[in-house]
ZAMARGU-4260 file (C-alpha; in steps of 0.2 Angstrom, whole numbers, plus 5000, padded with zeros to 4 digits):
<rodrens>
0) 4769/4863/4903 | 4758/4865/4887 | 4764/4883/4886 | 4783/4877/4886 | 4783/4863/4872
5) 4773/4878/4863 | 4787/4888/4866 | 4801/4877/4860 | 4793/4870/4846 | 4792/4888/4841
10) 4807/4891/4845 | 4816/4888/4827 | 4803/4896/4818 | 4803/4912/4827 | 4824/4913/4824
15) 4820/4916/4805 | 4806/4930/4810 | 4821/4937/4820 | 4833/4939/4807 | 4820/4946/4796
20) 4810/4958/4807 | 4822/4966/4820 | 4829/4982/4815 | 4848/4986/4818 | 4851/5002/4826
25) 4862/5016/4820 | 4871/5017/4839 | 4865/4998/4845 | 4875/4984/4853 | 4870/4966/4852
30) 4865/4959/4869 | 4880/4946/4870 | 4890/4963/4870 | 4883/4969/4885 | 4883/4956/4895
35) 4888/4939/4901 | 4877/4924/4907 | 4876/4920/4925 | 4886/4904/4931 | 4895/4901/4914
40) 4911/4909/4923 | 4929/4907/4922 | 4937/4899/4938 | 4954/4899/4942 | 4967/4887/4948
45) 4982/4888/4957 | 4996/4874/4960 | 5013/4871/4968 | 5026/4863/4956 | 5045/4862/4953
50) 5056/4867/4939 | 5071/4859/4932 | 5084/4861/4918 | 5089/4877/4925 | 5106/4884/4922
55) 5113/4886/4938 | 5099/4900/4940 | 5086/4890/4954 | 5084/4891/4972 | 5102/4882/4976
60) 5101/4874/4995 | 5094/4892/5003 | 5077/4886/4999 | 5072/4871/5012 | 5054/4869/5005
65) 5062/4866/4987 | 5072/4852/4994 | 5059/4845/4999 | 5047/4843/4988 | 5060/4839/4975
70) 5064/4822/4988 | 5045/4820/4991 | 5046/4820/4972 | 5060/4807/4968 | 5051/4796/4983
75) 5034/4797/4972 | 5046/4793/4955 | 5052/4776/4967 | 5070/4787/4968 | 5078/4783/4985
80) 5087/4797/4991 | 5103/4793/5003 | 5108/4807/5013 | 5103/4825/5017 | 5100/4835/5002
85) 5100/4853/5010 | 5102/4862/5027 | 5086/4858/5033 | 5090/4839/5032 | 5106/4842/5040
90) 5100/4853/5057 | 5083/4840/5057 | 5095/4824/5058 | 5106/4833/5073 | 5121/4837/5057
95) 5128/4854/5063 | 5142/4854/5050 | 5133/4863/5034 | 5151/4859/5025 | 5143/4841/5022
100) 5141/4837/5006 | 5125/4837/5001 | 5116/4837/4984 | 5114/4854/4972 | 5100/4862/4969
105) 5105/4874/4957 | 5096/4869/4942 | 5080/4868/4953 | 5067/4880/4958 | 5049/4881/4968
110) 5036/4890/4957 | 5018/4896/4959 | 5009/4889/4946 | 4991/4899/4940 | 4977/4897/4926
115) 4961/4901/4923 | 4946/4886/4919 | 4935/4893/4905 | 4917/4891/4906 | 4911/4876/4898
120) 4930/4869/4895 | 4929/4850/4894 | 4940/4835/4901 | 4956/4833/4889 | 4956/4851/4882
125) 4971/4861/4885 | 4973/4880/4894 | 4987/4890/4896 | 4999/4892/4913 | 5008/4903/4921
130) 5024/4900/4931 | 5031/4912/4945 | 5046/4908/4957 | 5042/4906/4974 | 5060/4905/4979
135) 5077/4914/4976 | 5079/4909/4959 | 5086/4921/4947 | 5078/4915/4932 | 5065/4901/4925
140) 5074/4905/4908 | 5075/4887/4900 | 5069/4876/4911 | 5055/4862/4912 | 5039/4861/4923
145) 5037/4844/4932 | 5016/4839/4933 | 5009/4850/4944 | 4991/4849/4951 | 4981/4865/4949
150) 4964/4866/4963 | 4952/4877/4964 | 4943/4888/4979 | 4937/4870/4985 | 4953/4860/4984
155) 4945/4848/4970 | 4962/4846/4954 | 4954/4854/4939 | 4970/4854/4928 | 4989/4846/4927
160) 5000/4856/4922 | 5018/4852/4915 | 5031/4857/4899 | 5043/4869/4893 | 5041/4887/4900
165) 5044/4901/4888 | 5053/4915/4898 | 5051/4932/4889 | 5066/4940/4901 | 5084/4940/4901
170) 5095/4942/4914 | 5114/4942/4912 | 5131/4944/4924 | 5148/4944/4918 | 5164/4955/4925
175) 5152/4963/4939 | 5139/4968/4927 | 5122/4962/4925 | 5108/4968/4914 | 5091/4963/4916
180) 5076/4966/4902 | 5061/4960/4905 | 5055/4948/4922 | 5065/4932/4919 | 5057/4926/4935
185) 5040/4922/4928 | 5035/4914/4911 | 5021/4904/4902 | 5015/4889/4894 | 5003/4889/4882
190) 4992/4875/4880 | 5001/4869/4898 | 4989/4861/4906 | 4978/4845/4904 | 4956/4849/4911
195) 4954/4833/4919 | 4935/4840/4927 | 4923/4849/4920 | 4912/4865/4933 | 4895/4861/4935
200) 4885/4876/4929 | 4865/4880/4930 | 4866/4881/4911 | 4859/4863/4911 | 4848/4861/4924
205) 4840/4878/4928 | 4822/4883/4921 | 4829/4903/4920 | 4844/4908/4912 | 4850/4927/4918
210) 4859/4936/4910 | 4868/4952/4919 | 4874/4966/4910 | 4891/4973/4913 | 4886/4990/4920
215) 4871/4993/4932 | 4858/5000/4921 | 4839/5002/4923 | 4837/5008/4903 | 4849/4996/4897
220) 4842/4980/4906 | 4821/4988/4902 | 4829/4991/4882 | 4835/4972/4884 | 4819/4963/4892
225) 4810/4972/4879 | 4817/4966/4864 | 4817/4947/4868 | 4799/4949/4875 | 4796/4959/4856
230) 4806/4944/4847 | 4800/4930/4857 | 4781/4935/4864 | 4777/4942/4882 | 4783/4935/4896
235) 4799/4927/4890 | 4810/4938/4898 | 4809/4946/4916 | 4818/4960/4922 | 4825/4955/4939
240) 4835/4973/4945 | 4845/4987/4937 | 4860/4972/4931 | 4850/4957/4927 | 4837/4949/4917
245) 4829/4930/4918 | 4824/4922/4904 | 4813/4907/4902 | 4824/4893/4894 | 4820/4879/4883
250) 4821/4862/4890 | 4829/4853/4877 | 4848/4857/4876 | 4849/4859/4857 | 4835/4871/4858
255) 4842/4880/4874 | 4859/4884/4866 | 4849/4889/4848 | 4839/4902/4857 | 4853/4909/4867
260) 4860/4912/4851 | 4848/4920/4845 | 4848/4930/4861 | 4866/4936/4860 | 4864/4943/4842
265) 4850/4954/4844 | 4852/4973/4844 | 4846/4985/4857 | 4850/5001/4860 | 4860/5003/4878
270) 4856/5017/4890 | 4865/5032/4890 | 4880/5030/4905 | 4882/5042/4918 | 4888/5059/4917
275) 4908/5056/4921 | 4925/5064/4924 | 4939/5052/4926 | 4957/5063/4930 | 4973/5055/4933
280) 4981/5066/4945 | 5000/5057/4941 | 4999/5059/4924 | 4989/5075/4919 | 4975/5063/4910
285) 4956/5068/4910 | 4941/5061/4901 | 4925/5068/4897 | 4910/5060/4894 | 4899/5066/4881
290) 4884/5069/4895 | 4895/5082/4906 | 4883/5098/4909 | 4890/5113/4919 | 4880/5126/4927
295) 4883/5144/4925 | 4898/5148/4933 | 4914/5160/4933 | 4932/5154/4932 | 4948/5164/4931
300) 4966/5154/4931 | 4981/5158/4934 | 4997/5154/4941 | 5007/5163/4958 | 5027/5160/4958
305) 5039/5166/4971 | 5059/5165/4967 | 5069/5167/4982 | 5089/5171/4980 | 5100/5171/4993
310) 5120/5180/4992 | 5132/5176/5004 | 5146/5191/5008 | 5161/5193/5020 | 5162/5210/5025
315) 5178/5216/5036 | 5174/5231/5048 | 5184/5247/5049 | 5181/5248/5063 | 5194/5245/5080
320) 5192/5237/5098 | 5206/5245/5110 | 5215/5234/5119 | 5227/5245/5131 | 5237/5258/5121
325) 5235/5247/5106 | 5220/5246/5091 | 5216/5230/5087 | 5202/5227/5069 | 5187/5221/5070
330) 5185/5200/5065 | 5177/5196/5048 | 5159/5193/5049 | 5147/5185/5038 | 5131/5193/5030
335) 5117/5185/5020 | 5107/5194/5007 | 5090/5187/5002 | 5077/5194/4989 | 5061/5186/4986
340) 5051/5190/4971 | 5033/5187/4969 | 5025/5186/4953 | 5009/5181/4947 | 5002/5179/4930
345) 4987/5188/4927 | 4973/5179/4915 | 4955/5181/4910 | 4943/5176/4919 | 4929/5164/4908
350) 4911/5161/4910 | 4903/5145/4909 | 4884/5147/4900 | 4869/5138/4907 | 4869/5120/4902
355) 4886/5120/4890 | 4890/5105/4884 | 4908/5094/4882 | 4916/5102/4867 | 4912/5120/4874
360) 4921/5115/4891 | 4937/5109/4883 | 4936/5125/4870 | 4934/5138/4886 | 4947/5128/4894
365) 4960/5128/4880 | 4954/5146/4875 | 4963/5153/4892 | 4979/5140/4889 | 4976/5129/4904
370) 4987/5114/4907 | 4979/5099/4913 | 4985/5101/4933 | 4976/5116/4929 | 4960/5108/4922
375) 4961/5097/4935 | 4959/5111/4946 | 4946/5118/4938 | 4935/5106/4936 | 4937/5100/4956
380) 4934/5117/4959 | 4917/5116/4951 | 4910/5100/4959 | 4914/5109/4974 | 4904/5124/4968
385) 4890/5113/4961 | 4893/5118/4947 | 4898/5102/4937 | 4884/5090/4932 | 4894/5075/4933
390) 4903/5062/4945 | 4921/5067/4946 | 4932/5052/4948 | 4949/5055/4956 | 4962/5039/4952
</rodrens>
């Protein structure tokens, strides 16, 4: 315990030393950059609502769940309802005539409602929404969310959501034809809904704080527990595996959140990421990464092409079939031609050097006028070979 108040009375003075002393690396990265702390973590929220004000456009009486919720509604807003008010109502009161008259529910429509809690977020601050249909309705353009409850994972109300949706789609019908730009069917509200409870995190109560890095990396989380044990004294920060890092936390809050801080800012120098080759096989895209070896290896493209035509011809035969004294002609027949061509186009073949690098691949590759299915080829054909130094990624 004497070692901590130690610690944390030191804590400010050590935060000008760090501003003074640490170096900033040509190719470095501060620490907040590389990675996130463990617990402060957005959640998200999800919610069942109602729109209204719609233009004819909502879920009309198809939809029995929309009718009723939108009774249960009126019933909570002390609005009796007389009557059915869709064909649910109707078939569950023994009604079997839909042609009753019933209440329209054109301008009404069942929606998904999503958010995402921010770390930290406080009871009366505002996030954003988004609405989906849940129903048949053909557009939300225009209309009016009523409160909705957003939950989380463990069915607690984090958020109430309600206003105007902005709906970025149009869809319009006139003389049977429609166009349709964007998603009409989905929209937003910024600043929608209402925090009305605040997710406990470990940021107050526990003795550690980890931080985990966004990519698993031995030399990246060795480079980071080494500058906060140089900026800070041994012992401050811990390596725990190849993704995270403890560090021993102030007790006082004020304190805690000034070290972190200085924390986030400092500068180390990340490891170098794994040799990699990412190809899009729909769109012809590959990516290098700078740390790409090859082996010594031969290649030679090209490209085989095989044209078929086919010619259909009636040809008459001269000669005659006898029939008794009489010669009769031969029926018409029909022949079909066919030729096939085979071509094939004859390229160099390249060799790959011991332990080339990435601009000498994409220079060999481009030398011999390769497309990219052909590079894609290529390049699986040397992981196959075990010739490329690198992870080959297929997406």
């Amino acid at each position: 315990m004497k070692m901590r108040s130690l610690f944390n009375s030191a804590i400010h003075t050590l935060g000008l030393l760090v501003v003074l002393v640490t170096p900033i690396a040509s190719y470095a990265d501060r620490i907040k950059d590389l990675t996130s702390l463990a617990g402060a973590r957005p959640n998200q929220l999800v919610g069942y609502g109602l729109v209204v004000g719609l233009a004819g456009t909502g879920d009309r009486d198809k939809i029995s769940f929309t009718a009723q919720s939108l009774k249960a509604t009126l019933e909570r807003l002390g609005v009796e309802v007389d009557g059915p008010i869709s064909n649910y109502d109707l078939f569950s009161q023994g009604v079997a005539n839909l042609a009753y008259d019933k209440t329209k529910l054109d301008n009404v429509a069942s929606v998904i409602v999503t958010a995402t809690l921010p770390p930290f977020v406080k009871p009366g601050q505002k996030i954003d929404v988004h609405v989906a249909t849940a129903g048949l309705a053909s557009s939300l353009m225009g209309g009016s969310l009523i409160m909705t409850e957003l939950r989380g994972s463990d069915g607690e109300i984090y958020a109430l959501a309600q206003g105007q949706l902005t709906v970025s789609g149009v869809d319009v019908n006139a003389a049977g034809s429609s166009i349709r730009i964007g998603v009409p069917t989905s929209g937003r509200i910024p600043g929608g809904a209402i925090v009305e409870r605040e997710v406990e995190t470990p940021f107050q109560t526990s003795d550690y704080l980890v931080f985990n890095t966004q990519q698993t990396d031995f030399t990246t989380v060795s480079a980071i527990t080494d500058a906060i044990n140089d900026n800070f004294g041994p012992g401050t920060a811990m390596a725990i595996d190849g993704r995270s890092v403890a560090v021993v936390a102030p007790d006082n809050m004020s304190a805690r959140v000034s070290f972190l801080s200085m924390i986030e800012n400092l500068d180390v120098v990340p490891g170098e990421p794994r040799a990699k080759v990412v190809v899009n096989s729909r769109t012809g895209t590959v990516v290098i990464s700078r740390g790409v070896r090859v082996t010594a290896a031969a290649v030679t493209q090209g490209s085989l092409s095989v044209t078929i035509s086919a010619t259909n011809e009636v040809v008459q035969p001269n000669t005659q079939v006898a029939v008794g004294d009489a010669g009769v002609a031969g029926a018409p027949a029909g022949v079909a031609n066919a030729e096939i061509e085979v071509a094939e186009e004859i390229r160099p073949m390249f060799l790959f050097q011991p332990g080339i690098d990435l601009r000498e691949i994409v220079d060999a590759v481009n030398g011999v006028g390769a497309s990219p299915s052909s590079l894609i080829a290529i390049l699986e054909a040397l992981k196959s070979a075990g010739s490329l130094r690198a992870e080959l990624v297929v997406i």
